[in-house]
ROMI-996101 format. One record per residue: residue in one letter; residue number from 1; x, y negated, z negated of N, C-alpha, C in turn. Coordinates in nm, 4 decimals, always signed. Layout:
residues N
 residuo num     n.c1     n.c2     n.c3    ca.c1    ca.c2    ca.c3     c.c1     c.c2     c.c3
       A NUM        X        Y        Z        X        Y        Z        X        Y        Z
...
end
This chain:
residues 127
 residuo num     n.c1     n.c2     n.c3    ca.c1    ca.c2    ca.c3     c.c1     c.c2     c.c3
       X   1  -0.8501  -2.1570  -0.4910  -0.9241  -2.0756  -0.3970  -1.0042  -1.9705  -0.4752
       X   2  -1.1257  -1.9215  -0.4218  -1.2174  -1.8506  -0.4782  -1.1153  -1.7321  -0.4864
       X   3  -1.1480  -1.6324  -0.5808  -1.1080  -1.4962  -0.6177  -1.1392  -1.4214  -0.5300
       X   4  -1.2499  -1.3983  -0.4590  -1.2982  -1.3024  -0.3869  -1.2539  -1.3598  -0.2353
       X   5  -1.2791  -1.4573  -0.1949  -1.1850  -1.5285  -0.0775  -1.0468  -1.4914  -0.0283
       X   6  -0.9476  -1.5001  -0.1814  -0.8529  -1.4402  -0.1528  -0.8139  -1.3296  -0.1610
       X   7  -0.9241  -1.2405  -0.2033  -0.8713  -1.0842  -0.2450  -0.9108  -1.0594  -0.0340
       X   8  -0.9824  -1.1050  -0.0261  -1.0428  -1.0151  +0.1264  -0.9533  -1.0610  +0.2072
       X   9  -0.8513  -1.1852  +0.1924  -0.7401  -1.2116  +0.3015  -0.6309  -1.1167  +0.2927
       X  10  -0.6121  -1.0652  +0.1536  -0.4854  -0.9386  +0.1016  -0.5759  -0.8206  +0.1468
       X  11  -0.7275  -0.7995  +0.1904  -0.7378  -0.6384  +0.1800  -0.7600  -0.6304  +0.3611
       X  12  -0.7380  -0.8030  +0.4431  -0.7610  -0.7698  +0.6151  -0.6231  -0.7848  +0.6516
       X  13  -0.5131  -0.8264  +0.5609  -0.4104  -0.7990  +0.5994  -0.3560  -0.6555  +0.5516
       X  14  -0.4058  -0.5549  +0.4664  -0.3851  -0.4644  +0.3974  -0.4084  -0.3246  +0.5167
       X  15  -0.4963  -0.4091  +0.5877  -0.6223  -0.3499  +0.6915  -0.5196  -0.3125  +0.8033
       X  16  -0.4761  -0.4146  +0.8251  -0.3923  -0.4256  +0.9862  -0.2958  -0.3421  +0.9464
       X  17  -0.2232  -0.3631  +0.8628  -0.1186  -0.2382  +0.8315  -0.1119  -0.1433  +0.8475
       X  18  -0.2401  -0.0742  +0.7483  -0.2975  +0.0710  +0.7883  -0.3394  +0.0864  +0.9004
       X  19  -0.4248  +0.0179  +0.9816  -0.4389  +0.0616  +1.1656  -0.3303  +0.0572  +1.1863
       X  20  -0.1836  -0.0368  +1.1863  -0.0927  -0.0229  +1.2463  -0.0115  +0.1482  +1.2501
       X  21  +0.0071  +0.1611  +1.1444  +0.0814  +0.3136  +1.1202  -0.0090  +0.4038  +1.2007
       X  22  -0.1752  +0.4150  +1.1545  -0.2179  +0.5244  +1.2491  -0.2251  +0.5170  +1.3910
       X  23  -0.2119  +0.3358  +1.3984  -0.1694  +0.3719  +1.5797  -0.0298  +0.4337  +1.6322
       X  24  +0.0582  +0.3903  +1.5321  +0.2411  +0.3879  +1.5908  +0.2617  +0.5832  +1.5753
       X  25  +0.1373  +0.6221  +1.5047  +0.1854  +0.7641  +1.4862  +0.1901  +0.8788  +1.6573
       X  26  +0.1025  +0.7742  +1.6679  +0.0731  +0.8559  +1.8287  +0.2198  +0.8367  +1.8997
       X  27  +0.2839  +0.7817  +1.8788  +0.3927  +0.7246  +1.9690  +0.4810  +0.8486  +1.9596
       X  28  +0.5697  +0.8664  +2.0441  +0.6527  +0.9935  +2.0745  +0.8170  +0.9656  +2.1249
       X  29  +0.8926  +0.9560  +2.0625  +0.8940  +0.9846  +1.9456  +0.7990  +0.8948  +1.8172
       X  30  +0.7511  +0.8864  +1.7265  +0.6767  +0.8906  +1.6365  +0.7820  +0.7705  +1.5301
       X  31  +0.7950  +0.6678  +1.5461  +0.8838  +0.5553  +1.4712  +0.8443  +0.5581  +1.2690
       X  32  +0.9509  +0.7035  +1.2012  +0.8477  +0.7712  +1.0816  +0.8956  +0.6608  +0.9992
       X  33  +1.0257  +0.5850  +1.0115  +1.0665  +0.5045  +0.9033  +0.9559  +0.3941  +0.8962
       X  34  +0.9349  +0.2815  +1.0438  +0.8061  +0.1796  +1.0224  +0.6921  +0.2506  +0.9603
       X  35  +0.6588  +0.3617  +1.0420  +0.4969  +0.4150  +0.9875  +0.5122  +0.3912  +0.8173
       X  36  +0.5737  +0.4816  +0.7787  +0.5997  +0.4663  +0.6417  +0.6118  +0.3286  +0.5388
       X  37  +0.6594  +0.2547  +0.6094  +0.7164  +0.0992  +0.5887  +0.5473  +0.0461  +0.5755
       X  38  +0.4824  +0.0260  +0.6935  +0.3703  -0.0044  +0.6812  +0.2347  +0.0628  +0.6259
       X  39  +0.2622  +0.2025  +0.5442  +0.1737  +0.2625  +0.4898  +0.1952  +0.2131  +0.3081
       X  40  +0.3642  +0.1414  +0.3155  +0.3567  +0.0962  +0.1644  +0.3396  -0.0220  +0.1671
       X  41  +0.3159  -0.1120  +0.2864  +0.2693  -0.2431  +0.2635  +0.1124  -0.2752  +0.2815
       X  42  +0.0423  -0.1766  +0.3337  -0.0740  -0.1997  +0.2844  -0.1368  -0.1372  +0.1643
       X  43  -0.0508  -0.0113  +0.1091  -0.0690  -0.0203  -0.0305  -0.0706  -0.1053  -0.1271
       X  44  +0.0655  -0.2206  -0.0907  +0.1144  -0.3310  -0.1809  -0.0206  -0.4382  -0.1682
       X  45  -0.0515  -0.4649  -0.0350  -0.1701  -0.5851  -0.0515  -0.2798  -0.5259  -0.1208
       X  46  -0.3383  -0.3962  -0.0903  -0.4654  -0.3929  -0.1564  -0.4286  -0.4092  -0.2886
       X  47  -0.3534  -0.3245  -0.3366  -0.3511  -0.3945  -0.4773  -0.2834  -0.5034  -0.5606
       X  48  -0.2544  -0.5675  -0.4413  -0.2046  -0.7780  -0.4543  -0.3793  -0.7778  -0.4640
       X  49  -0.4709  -0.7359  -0.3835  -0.5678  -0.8162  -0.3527  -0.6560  -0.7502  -0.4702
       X  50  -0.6586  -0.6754  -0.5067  -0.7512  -0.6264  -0.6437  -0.6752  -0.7312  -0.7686
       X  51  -0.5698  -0.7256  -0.7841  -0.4976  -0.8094  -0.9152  -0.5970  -0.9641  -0.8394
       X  52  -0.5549  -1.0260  -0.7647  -0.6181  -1.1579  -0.7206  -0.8147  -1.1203  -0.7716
       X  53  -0.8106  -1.0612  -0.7031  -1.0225  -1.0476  -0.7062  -1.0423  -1.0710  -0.8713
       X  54  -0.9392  -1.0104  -0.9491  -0.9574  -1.0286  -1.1261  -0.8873  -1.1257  -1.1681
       X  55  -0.8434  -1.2317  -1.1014  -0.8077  -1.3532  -1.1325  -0.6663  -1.3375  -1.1866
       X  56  -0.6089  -1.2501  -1.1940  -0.4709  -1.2377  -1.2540  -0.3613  -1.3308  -1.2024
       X  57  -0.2299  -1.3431  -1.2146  -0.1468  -1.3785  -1.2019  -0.0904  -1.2775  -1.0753
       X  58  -0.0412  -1.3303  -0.9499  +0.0293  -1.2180  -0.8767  +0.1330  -1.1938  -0.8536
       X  59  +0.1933  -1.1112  -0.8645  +0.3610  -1.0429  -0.9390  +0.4082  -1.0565  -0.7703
       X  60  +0.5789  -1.1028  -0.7723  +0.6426  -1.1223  -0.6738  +0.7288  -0.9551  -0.6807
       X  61  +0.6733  -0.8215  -0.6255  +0.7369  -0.7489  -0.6268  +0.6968  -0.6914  -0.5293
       X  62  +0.7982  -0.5420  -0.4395  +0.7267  -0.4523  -0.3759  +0.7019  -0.3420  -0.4901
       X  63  +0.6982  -0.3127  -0.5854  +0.6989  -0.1938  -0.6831  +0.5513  -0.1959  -0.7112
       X  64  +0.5317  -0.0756  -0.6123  +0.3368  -0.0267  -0.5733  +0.3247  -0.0143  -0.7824
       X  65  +0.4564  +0.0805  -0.8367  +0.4059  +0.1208  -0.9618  +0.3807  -0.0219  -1.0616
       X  66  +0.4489  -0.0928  -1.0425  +0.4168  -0.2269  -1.1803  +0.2880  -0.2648  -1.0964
       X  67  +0.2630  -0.2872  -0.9528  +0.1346  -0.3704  -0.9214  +0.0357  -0.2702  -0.9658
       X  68  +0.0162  -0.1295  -0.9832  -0.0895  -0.0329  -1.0146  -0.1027  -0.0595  -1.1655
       X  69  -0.0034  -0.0695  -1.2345  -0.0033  -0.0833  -1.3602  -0.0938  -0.2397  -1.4245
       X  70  -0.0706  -0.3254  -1.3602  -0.1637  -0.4702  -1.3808  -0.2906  -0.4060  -1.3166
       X  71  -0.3189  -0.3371  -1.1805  -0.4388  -0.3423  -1.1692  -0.4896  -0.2350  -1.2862
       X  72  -0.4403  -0.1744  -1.3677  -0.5127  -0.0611  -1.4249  -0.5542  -0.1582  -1.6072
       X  73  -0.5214  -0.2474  -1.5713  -0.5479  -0.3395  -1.6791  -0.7171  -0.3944  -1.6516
       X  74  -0.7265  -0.3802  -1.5579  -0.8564  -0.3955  -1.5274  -0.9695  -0.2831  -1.5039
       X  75  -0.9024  -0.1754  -1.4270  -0.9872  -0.0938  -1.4121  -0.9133  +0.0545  -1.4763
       X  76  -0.8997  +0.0807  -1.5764  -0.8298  +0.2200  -1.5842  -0.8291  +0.2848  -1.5258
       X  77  -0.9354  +0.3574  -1.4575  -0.9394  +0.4722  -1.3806  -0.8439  +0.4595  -1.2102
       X  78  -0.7840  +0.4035  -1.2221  -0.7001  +0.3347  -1.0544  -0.5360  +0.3903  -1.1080
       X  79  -0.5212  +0.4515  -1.2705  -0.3839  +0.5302  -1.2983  -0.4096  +0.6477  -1.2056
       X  80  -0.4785  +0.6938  -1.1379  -0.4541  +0.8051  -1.0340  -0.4014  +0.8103  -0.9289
       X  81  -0.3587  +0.6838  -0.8799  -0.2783  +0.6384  -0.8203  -0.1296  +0.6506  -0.8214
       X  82  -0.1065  +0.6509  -0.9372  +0.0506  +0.6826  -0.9653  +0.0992  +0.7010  -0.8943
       X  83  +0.1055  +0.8703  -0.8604  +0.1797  +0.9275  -0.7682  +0.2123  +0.8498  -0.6377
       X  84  +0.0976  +0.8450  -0.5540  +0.0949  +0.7715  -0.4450  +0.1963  +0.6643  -0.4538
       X  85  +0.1747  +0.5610  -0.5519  +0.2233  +0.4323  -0.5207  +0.3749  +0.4925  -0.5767
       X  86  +0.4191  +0.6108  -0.6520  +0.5708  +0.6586  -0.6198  +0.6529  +0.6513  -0.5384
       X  87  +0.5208  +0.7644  -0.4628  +0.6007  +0.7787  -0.3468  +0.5840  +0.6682  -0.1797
       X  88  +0.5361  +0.5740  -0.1996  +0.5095  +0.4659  -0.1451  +0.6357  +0.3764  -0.1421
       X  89  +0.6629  +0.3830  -0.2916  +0.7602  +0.2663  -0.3347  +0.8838  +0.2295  -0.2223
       X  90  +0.9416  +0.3282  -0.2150  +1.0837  +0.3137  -0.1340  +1.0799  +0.2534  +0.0051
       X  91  +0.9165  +0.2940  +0.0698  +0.9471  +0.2697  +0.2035  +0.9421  +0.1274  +0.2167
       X  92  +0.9431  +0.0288  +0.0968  +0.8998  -0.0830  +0.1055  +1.0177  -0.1908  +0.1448
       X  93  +1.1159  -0.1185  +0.1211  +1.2285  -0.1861  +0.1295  +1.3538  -0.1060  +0.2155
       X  94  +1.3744  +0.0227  +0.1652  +1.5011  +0.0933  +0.1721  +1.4891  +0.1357  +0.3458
       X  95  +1.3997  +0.1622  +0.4393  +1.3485  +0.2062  +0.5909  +1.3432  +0.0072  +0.6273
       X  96  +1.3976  -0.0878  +0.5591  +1.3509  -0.2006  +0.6807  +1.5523  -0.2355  +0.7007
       X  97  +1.5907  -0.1434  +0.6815  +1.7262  -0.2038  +0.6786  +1.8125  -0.0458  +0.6936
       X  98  +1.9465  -0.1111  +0.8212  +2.0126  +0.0476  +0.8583  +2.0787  +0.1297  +0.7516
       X  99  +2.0243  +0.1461  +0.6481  +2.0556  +0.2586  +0.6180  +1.9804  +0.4165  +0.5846
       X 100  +2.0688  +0.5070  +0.6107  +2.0233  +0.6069  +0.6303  +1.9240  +0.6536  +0.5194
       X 101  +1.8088  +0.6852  +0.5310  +1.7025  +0.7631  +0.4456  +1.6581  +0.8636  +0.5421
       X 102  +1.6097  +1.0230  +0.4844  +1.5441  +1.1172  +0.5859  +1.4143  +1.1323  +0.5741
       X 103  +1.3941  +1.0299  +0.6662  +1.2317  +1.0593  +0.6315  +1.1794  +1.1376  +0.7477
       X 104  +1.0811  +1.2584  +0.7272  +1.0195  +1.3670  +0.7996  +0.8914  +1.3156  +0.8448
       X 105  +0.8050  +1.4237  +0.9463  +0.7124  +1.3876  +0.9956  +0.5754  +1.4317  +0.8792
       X 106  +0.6424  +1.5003  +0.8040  +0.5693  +1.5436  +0.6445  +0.5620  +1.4482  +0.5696
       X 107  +0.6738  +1.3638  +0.5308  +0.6934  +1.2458  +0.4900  +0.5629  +1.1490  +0.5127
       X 108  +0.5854  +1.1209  +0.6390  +0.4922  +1.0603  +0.7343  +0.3343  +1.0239  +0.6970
       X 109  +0.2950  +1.1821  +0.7274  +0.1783  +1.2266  +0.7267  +0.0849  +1.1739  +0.5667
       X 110  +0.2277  +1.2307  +0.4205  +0.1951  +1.2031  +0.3307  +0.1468  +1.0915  +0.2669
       X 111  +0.2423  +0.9492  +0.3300  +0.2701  +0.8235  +0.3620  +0.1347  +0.7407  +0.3843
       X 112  +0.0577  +0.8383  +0.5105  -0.0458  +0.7632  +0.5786  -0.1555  +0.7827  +0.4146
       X 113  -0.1453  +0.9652  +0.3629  -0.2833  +0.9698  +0.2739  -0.2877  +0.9157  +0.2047
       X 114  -0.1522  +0.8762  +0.1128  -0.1061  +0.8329  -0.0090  -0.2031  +0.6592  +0.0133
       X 115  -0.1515  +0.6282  +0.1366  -0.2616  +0.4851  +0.1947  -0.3523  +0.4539  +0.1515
       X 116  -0.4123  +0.5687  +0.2579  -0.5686  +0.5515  +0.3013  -0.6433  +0.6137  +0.0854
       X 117  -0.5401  +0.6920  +0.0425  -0.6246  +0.6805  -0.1134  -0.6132  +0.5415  -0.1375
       X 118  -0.4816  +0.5246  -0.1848  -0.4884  +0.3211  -0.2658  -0.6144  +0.2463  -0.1777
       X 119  -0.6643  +0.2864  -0.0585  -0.7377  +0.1563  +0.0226  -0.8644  +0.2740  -0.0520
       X 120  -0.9042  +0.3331  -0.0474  -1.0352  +0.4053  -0.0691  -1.0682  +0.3615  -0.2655
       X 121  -0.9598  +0.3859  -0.3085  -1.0321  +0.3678  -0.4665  -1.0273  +0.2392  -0.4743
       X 122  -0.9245  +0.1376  -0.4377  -0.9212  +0.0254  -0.4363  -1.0139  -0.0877  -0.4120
       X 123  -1.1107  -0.0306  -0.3149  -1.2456  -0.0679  -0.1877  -1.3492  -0.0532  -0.3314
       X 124  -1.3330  +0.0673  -0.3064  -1.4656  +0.1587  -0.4256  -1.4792  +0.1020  -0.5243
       X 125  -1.3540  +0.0368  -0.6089  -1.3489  -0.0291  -0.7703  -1.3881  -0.1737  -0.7137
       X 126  -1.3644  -0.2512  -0.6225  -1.4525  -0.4124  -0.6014  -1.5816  -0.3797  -0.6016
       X 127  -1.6935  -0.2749  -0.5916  -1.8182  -0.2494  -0.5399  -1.8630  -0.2585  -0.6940
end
C-alpha cells in the first residue's frame, strides 16, 4: 500500500479520537479516564501514521515515547513532543482496565492539549 494512503487512514482514525474526547468532555459527569484514554490514542496513530508516511517499519507498542523517538529519526524537530507523549503514555493502557488511577479534570484538560500538539506538529511536518 502507498505510504501516504496509509499514513491518512492512521491520521482519520487519529481524527475520530480527538473529536471523540472533545465531544465526551461536555458530558456531566465528564468520563476523565476515556477522555484521556482517547487523547493518547490519537496521539499513538498520528505518530503510527507519520512513521508509515516515511516508510518505516511500525512498532507494535502503546509507548507515545519509543513511537516519538522513530518519528524523530525522520524529522528531529518532533523531540518537542516528549513531554506530551509522557504524559500521554499511561492513559493508553492503565484507565482501560478497573484499576484505580486519579485522574483530575486538570489531568483532562492537559490530556486534550498534549493531543491536539502531537496532531498540530505532526500535520505541519507531512506539509
Amino acid at each position: 500500500m502507498d505510504n501516504k494512503i496509509l499514513a491518512q487512514e492512521w491520521f482519520t482514525f487519529a481524527e475520530a479520537d480527538l473529536l471523540s474526547a472533545l465531544f465526551l468532555q461536555d458530558m456531566r459527569p465528564a468520563p476523565l479516564e476515556i477522555i484521556c484514554y482517547h487523547c493518547q490514542q490519537s496521539a499513538e496513530k498520528y505518530l503510527k501514521g507519520f512513521i508509515a508516511l516515511n516508510g518505516a517499519e511500525l512498532l507494535r507498542t502503546h509507548d507515545l515515547l519509543i513511537l516519538n523517538k522513530k518519528c524523530c529519526l525522520f524529522k528531529l524537530e518532533l523531540s518537542i513532543l516528549e513531554d506530551d507523549c509522557i504524559s500521554l503514555t499511561d492513559y493508553g493502557v492503565q484507565v482501560r482496565y478497573p484499576f484505580h488511577i486519579d485522574v483530575t479534570e486538570e489531568d483532562m484538560k492537559m490530556a486534550i492539549e498534549s493531543a491536539k500538539r502531537v496532531k498540530n506538529l505532526i500535520i505541519e511536518s507531512t506539509k
